[in-house]
N, CA, C and O of each residue as an XYZ file, in Angstrom:
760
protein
N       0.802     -1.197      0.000
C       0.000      0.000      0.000
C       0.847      1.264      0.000
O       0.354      2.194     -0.638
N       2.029      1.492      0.588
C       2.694      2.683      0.780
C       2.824      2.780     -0.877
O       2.349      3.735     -1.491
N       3.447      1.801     -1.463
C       3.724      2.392     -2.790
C       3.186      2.741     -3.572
O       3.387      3.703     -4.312
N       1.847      1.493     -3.517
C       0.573      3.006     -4.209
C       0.417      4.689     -3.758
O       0.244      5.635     -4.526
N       0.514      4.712     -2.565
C       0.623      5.978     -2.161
C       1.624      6.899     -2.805
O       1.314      7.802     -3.581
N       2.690      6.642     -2.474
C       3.737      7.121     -3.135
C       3.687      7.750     -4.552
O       4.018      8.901     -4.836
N       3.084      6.532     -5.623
C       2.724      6.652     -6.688
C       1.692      7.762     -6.751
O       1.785      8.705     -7.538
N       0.827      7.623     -5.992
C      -0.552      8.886     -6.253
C       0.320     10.594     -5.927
O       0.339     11.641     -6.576
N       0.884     10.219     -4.756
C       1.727     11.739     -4.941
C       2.432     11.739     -5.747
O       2.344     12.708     -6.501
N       3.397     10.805     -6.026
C       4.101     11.684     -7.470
C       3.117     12.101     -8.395
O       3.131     13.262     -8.804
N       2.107     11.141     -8.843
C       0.884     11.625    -10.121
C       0.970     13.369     -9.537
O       1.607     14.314    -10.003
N       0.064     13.293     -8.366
C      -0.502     14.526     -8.454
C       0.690     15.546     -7.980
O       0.329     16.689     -7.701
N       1.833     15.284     -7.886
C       2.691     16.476     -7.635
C       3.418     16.824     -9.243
O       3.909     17.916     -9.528
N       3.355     15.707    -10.123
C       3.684     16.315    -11.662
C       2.623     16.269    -12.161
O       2.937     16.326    -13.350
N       1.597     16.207    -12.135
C       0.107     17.069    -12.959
C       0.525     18.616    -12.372
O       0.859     19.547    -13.105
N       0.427     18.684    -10.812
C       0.220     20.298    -10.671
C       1.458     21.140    -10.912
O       1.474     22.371    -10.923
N       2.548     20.292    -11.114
C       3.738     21.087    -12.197
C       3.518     21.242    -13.676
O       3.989     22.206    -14.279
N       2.699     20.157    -14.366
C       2.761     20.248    -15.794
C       0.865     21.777    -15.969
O       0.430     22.607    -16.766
N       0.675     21.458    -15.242
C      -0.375     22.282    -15.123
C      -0.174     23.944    -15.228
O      -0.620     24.562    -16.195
N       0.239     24.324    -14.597
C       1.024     25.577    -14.655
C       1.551     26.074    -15.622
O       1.274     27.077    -16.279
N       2.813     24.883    -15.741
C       3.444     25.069    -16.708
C       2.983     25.496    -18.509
O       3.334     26.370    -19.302
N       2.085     24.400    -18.539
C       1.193     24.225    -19.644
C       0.813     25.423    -19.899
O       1.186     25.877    -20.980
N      -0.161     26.436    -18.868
C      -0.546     27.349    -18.813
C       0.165     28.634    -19.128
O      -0.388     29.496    -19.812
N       1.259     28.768    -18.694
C       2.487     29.570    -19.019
C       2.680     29.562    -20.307
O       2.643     30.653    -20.876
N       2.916     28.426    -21.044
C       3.020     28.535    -21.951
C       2.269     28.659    -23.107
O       2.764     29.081    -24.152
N       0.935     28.273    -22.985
C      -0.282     28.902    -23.842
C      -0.302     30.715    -23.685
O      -0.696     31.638    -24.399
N       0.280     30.611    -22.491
C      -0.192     32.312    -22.465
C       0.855     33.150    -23.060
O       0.720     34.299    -23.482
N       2.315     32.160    -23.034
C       3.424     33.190    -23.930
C       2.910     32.672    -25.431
O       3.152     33.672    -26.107
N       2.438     31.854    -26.185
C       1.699     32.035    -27.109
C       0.899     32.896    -27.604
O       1.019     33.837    -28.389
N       0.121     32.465    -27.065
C      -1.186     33.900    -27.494
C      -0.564     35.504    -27.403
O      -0.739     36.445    -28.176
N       0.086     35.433    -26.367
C       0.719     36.950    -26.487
C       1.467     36.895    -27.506
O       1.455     38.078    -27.847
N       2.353     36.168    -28.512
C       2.929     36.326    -29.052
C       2.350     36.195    -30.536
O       2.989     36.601    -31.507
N       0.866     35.489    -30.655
C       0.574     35.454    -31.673
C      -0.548     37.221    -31.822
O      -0.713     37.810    -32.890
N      -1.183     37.724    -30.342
C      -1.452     39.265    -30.629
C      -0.267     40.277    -31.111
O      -0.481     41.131    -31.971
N       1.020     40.106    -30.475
C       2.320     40.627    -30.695
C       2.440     40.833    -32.301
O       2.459     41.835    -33.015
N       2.522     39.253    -32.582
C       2.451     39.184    -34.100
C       1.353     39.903    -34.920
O       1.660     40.468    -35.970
N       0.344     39.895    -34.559
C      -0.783     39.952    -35.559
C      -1.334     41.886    -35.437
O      -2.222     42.289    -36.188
N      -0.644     42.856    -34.405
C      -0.956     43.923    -34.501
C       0.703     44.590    -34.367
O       0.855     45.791    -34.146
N       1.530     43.931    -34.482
C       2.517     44.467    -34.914
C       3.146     45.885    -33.748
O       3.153     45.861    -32.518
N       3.577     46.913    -34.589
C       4.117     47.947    -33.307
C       2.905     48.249    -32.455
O       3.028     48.299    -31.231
N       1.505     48.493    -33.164
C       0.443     48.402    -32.675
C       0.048     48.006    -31.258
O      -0.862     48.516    -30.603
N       1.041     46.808    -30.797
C       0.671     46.568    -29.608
C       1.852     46.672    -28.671
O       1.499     46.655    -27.492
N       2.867     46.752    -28.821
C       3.683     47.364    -27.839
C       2.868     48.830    -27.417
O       2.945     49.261    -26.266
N       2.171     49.458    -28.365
C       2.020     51.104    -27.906
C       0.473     50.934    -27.465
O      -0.177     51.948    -27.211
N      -0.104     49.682    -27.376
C      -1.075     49.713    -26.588
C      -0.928     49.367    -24.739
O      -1.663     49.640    -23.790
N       0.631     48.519    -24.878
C       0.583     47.514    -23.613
C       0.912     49.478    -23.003
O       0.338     50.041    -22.071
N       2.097     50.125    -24.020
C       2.743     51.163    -23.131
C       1.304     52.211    -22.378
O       1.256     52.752    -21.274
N       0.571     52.191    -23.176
C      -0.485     53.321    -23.037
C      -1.058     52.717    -22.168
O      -1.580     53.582    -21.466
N      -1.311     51.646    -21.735
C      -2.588     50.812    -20.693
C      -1.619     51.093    -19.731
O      -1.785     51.985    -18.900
N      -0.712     50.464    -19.776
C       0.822     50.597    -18.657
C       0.144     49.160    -18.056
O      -0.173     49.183    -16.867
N      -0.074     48.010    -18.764
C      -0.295     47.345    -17.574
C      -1.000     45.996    -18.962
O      -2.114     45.861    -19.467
N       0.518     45.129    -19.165
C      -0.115     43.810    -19.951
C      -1.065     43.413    -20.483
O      -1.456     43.523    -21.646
N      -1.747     42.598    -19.028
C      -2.817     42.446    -19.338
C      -4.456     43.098    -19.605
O      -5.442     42.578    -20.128
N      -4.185     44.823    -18.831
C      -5.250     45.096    -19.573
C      -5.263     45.419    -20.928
O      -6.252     45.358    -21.659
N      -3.690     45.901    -21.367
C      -4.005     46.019    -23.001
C      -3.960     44.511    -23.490
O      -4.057     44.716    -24.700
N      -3.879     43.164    -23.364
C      -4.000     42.598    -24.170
C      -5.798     42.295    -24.195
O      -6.344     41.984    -25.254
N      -6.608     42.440    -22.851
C      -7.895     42.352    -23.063
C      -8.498     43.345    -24.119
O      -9.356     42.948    -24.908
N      -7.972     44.835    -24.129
C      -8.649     45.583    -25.239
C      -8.131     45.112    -26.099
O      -8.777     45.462    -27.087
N      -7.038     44.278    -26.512
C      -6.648     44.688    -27.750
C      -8.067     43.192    -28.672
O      -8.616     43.079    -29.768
N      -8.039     42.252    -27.112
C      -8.710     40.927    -27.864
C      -9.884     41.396    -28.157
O     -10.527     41.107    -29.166
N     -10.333     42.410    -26.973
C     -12.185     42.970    -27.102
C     -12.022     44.145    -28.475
O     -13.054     44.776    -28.701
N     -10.958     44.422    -29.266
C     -11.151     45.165    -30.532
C     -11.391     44.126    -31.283
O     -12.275     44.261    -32.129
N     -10.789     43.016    -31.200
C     -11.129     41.497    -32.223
C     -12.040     41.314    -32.260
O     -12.508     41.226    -33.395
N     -12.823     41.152    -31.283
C     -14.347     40.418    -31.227
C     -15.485     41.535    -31.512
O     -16.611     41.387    -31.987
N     -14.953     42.467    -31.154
C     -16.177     43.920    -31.383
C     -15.754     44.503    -32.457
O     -15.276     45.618    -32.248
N     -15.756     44.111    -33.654
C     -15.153     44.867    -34.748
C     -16.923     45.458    -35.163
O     -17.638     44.740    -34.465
N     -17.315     45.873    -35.513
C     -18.646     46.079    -36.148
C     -18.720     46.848    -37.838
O     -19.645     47.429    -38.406
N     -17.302     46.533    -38.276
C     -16.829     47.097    -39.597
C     -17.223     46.047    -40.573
O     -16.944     44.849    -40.511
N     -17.937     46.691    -41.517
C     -18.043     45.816    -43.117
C     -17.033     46.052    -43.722
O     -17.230     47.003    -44.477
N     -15.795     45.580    -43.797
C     -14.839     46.158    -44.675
C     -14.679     44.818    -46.003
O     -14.439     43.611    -45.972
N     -14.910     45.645    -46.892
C     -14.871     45.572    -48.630
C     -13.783     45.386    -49.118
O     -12.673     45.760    -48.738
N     -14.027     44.916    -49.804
C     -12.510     45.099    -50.967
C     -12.646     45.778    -52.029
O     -13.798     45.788    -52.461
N     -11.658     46.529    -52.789
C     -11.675     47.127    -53.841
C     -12.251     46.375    -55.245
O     -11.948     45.227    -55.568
N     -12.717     46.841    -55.642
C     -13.097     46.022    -57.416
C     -11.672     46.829    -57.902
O     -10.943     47.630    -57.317
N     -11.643     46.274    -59.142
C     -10.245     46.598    -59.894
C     -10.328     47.907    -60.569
O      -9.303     48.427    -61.011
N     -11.844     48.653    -60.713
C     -12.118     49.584    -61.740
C     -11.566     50.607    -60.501
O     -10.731     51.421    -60.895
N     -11.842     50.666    -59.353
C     -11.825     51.836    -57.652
C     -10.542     51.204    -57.864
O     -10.016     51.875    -58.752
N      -9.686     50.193    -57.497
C      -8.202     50.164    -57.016
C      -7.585     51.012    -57.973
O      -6.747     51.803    -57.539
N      -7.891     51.004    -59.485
C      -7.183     51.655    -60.609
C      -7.760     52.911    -60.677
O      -6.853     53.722    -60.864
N      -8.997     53.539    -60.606
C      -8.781     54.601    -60.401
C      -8.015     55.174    -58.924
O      -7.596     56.327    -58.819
N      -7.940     54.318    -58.013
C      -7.234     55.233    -56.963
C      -5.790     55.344    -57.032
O      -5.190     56.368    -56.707
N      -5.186     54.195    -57.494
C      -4.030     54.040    -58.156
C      -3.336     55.366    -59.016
O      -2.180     55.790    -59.014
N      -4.837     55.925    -59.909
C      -3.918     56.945    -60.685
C      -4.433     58.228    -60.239
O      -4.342     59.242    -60.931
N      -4.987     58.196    -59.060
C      -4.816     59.501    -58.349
C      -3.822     59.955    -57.376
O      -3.594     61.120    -57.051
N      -3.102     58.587    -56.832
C      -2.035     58.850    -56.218
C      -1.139     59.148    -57.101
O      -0.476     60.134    -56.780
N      -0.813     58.585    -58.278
C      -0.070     59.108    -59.353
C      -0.066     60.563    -58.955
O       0.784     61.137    -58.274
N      -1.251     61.105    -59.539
C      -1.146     62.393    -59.631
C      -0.675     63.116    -58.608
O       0.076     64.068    -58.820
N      -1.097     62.719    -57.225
C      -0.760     63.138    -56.015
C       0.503     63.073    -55.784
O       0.893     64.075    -55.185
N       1.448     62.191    -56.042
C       3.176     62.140    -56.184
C       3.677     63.044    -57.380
O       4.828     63.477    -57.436
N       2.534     63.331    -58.501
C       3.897     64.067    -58.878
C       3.508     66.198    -58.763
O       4.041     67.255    -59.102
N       2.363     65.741    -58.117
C       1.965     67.555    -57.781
C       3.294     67.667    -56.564
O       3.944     68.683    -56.321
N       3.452     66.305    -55.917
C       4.682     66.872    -54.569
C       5.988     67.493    -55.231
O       6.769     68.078    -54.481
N       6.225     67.421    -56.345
C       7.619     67.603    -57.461
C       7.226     69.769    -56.849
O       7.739     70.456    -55.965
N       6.608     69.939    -57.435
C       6.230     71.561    -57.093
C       5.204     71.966    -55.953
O       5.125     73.149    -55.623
N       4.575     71.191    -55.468
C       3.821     71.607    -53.995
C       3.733     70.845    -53.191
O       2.597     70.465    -52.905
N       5.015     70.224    -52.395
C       4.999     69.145    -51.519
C       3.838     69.481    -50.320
O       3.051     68.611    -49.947
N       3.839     70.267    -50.006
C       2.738     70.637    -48.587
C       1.607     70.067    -49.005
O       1.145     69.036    -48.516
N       1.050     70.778    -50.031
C      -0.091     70.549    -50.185
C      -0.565     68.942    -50.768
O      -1.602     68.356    -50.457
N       0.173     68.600    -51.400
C       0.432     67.602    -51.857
C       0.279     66.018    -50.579
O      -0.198     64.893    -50.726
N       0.870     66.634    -49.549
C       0.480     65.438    -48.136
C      -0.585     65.694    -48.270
O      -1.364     64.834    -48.681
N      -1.138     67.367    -47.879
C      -2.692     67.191    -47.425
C      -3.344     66.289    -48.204
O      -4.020     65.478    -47.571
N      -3.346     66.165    -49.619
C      -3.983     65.424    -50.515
C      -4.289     64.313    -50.241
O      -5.389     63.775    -50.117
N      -2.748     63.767    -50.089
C      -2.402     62.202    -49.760
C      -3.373     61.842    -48.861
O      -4.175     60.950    -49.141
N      -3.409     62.636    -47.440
C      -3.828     62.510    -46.678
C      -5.145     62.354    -46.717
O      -5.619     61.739    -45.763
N      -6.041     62.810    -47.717
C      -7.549     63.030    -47.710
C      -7.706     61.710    -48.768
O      -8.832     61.212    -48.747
N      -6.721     61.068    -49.699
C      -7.060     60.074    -50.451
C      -6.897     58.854    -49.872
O      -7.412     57.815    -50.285
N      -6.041     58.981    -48.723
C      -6.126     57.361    -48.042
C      -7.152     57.728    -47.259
O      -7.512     56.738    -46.622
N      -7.869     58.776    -46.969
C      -9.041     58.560    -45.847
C     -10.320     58.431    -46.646
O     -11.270     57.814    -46.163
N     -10.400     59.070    -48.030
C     -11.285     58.490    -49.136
C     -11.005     56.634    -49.200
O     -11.970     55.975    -48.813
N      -9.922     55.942    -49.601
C      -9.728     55.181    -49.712
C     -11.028     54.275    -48.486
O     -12.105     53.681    -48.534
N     -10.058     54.680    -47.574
C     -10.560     54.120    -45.900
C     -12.156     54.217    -45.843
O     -12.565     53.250    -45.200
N     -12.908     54.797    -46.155
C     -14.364     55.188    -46.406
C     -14.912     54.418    -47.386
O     -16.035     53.933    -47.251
N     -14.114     54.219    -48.548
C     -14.968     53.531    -49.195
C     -14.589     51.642    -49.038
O     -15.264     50.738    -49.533
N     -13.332     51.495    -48.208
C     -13.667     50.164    -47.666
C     -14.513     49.993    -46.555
O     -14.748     48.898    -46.045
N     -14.929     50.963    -46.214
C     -15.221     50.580    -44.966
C     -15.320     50.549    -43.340
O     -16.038     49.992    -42.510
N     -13.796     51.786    -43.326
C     -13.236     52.110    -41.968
C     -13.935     53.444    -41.542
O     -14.558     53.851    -42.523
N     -14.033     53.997    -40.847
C     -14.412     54.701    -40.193
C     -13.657     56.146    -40.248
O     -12.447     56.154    -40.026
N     -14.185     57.105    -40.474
C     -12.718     58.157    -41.195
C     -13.436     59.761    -40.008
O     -13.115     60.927    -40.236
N     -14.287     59.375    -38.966
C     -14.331     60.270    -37.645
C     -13.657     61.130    -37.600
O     -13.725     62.316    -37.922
N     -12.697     60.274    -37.017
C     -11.720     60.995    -36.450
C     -10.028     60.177    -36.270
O      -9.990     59.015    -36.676
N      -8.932     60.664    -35.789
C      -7.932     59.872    -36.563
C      -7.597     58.710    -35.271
O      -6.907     57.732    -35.561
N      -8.091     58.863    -33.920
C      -8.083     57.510    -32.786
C      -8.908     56.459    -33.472
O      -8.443     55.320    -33.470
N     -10.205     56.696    -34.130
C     -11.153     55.832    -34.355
C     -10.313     55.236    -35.611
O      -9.963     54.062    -35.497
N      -9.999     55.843    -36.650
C      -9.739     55.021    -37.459
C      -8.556     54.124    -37.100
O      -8.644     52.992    -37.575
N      -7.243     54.431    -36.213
C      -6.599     53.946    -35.886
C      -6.503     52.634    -34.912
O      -5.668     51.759    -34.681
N      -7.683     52.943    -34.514
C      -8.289     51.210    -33.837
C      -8.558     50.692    -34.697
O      -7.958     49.631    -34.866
N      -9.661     51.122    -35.817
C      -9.929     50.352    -36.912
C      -8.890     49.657    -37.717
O      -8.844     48.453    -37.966
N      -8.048     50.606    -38.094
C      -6.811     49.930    -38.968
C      -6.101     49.300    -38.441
O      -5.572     48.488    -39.199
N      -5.710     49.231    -37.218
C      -5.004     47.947    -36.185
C      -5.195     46.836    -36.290
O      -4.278     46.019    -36.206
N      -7.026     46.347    -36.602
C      -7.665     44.943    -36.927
C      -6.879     44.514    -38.275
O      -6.147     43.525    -38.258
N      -7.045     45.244    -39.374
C      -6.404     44.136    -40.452
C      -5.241     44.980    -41.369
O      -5.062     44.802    -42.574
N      -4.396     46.067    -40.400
C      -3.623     46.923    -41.307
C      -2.443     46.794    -40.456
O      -1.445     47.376    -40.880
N      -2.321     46.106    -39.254
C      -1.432     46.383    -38.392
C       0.088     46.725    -38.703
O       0.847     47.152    -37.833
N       0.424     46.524    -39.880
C       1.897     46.192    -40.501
C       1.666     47.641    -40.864
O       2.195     48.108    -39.855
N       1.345     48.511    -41.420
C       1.150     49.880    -41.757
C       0.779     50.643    -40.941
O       1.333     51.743    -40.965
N      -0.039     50.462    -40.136
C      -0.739     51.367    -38.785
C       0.173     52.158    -38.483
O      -0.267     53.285    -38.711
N       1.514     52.239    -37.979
C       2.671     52.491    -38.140
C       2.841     53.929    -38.596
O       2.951     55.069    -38.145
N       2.794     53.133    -39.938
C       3.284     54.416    -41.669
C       2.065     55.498    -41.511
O       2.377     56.642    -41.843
N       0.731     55.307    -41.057
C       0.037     56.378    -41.289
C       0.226     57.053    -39.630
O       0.112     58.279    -39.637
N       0.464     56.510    -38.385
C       0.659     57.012    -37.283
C       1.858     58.540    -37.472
O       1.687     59.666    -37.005
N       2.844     58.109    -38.182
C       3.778     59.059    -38.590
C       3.364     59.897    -39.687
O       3.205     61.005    -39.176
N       3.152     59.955    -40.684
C       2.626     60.688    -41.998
C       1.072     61.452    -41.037
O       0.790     62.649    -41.079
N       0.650     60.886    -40.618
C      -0.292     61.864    -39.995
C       0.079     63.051    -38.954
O      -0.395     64.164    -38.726
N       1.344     62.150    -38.337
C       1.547     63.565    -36.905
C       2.859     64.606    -37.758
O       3.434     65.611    -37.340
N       2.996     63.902    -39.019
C       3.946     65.035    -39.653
C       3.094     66.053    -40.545
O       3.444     67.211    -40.777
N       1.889     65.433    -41.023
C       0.438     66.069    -41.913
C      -0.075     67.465    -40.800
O      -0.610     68.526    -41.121
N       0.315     66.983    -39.473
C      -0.260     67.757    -38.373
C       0.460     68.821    -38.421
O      -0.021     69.852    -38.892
N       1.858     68.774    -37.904
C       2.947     69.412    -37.657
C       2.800     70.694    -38.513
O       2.696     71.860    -38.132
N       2.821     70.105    -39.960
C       3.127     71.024    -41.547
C       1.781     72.094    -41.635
O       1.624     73.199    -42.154
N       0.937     71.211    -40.885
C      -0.697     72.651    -40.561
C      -0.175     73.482    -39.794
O      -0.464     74.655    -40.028
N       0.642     73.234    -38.774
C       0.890     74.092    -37.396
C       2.162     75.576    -37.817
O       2.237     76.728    -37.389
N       2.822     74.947    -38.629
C       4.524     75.233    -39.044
C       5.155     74.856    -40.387
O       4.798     74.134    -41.318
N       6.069     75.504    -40.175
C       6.664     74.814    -41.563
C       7.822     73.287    -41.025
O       8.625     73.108    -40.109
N       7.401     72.601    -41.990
C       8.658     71.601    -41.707
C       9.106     71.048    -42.988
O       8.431     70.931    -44.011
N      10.787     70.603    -42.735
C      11.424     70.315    -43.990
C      10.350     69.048    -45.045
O       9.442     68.224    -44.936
N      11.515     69.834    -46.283
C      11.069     68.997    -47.401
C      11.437     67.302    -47.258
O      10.936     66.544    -48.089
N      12.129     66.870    -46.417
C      12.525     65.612    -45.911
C      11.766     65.483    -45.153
O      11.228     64.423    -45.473
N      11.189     65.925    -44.097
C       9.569     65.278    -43.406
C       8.538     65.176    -44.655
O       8.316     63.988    -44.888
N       7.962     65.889    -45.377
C       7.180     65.566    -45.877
C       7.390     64.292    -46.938
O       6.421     63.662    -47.360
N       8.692     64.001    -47.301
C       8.792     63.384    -48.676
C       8.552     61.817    -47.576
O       7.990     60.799    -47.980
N       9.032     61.966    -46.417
C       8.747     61.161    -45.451
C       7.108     60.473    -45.001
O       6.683     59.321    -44.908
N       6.370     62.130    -44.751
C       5.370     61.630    -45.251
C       4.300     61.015    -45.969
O       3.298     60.430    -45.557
N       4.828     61.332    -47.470
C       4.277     60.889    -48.517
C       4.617     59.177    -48.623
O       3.849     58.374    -49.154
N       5.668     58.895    -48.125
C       6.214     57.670    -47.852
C       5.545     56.800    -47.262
O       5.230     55.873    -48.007
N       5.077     56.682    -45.876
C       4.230     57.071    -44.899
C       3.177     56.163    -45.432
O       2.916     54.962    -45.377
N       2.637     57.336    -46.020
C       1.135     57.781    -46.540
C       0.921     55.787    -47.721
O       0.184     54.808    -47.835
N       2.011     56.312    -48.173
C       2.211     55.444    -49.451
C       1.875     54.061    -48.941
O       0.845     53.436    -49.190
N       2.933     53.658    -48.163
C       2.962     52.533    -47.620
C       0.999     51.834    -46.695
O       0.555     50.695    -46.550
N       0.677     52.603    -46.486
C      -0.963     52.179    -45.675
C      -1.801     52.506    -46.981
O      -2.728     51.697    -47.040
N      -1.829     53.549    -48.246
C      -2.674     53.412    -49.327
C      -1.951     51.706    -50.401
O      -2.762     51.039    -51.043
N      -1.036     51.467    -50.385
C      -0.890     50.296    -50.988
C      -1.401     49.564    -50.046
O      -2.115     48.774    -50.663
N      -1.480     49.344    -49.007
C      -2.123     47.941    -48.363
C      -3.149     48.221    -48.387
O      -3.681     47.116    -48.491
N      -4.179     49.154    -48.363
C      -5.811     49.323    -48.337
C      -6.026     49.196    -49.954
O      -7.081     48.593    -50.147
N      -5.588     49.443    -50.796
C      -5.557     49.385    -52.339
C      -5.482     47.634    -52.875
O      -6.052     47.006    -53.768
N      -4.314     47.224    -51.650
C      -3.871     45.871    -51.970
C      -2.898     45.452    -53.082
O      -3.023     44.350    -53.617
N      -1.834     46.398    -53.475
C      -1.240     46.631    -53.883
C       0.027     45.568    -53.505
O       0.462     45.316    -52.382
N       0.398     45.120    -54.589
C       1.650     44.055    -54.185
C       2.804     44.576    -54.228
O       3.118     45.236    -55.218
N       3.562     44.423    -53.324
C       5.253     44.884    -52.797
C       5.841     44.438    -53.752
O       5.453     43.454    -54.381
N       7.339     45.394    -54.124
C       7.876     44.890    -55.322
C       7.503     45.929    -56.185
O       6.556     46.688    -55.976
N       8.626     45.975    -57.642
C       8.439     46.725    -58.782
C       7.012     46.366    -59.398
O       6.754     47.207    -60.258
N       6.184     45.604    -59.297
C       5.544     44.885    -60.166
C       4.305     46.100    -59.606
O       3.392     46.467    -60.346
N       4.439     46.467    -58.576
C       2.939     46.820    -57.579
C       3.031     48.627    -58.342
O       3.838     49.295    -58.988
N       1.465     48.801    -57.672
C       1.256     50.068    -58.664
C       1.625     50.858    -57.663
O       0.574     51.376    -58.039
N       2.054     51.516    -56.733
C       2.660     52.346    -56.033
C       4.256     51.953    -55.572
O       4.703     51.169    -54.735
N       4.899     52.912    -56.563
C       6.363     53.033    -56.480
C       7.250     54.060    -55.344
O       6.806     55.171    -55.057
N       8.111     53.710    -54.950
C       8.580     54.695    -53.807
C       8.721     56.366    -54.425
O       8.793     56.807    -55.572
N       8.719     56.885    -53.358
C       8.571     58.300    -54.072
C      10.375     58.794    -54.205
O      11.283     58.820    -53.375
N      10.295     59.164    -55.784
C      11.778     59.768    -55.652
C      12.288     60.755    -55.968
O      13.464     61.069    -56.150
N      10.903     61.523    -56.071
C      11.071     62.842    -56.158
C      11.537     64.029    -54.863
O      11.543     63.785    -53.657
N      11.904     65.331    -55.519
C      12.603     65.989    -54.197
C      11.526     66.042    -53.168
O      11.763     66.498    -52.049
């Protein structure tokens, strides 16, 4: 009989080690697959919550509460938007300023007619976190430099920055493929 005993505590003293453990490690998972899947996005949520786990609950309760129809482009809207950014890159050659603002109002046209929410620039930025996270980024910057250039003047290297920016979140809402092949080319103008 002792050794049955024996036996039952070891069982239950490595279940309630593998138990834990197990747990630990589902949970560095999942954090790592939100990590993955919203990109800088969620480091600057954990920083702003100041506190792990409540940003990883908002970030899961933005997953589940999405209430967005977001669309995809037909090819006739991707190509015309395609050659309005055209135009919009090369008005920056002689009116870079104005030329962001543009940018700026055609990815939020863009954003409207998939689907996102174009309020205000927090709202859309939750929005675009759900399936833009890799860009969220590019328009976070091109927007607070879009801001700046209302307030002041700032160099022709912020803006060409911006347009950059800009570029990078209208090819992914466009769906635009990376590479020479894709219809938005880096900007290389002054």
């Amino acid at each position: 009989m002792p050794t049955e005993a024996v036996i039952w505590v070891a069982v239950i003293v490595g279940v309630m080690a593998v138990v834990p453990a197990s747990g630990f490690f589902l949970l560095r998972r999942r954090r790592g697959r939100l990590r993955e899947r919203f990109g800088p996005g969620y480091g600057r949520t954990v920083a702003a919550a100041g506190d792990r786990r409540a940003a990883e609950r908002e970030v899961r309760a933005r997953t589940r509460s999405s209430p967005l129809d977001i669309q995809p482009l037909d090819p006739e809207s991707r190509r015309g938007y395609a050659e309005r950014w055209a135009a919009v890159q090369e008005r920056f050659v002689n009116e870079p300023s104005p030329a962001v603002s543009e940018a700026d109002l055609l990815v939020r046209a863009v954003m409207a007619k998939r689907g996102y929410s174009t309020e205000d620039f927090a709202q859309q930025a939750s929005d675009l976190s759900l399936r833009h996270s890799r860009t969220l980024e590019h328009y976070r910057q091109a927007h607070e430099i879009s801001r700046r250039a209302g307030d002041r003047w700032v160099s022709i290297q912020e803006l060409r920055q911006a347009m950059t920016h800009y570029q990078a979140l209208f090819d992914d809402l466009i769906e635009v493929p990376s590479g020479p092949s894709g219809l938005g080319q880096p900007l290389d103008h002054p």
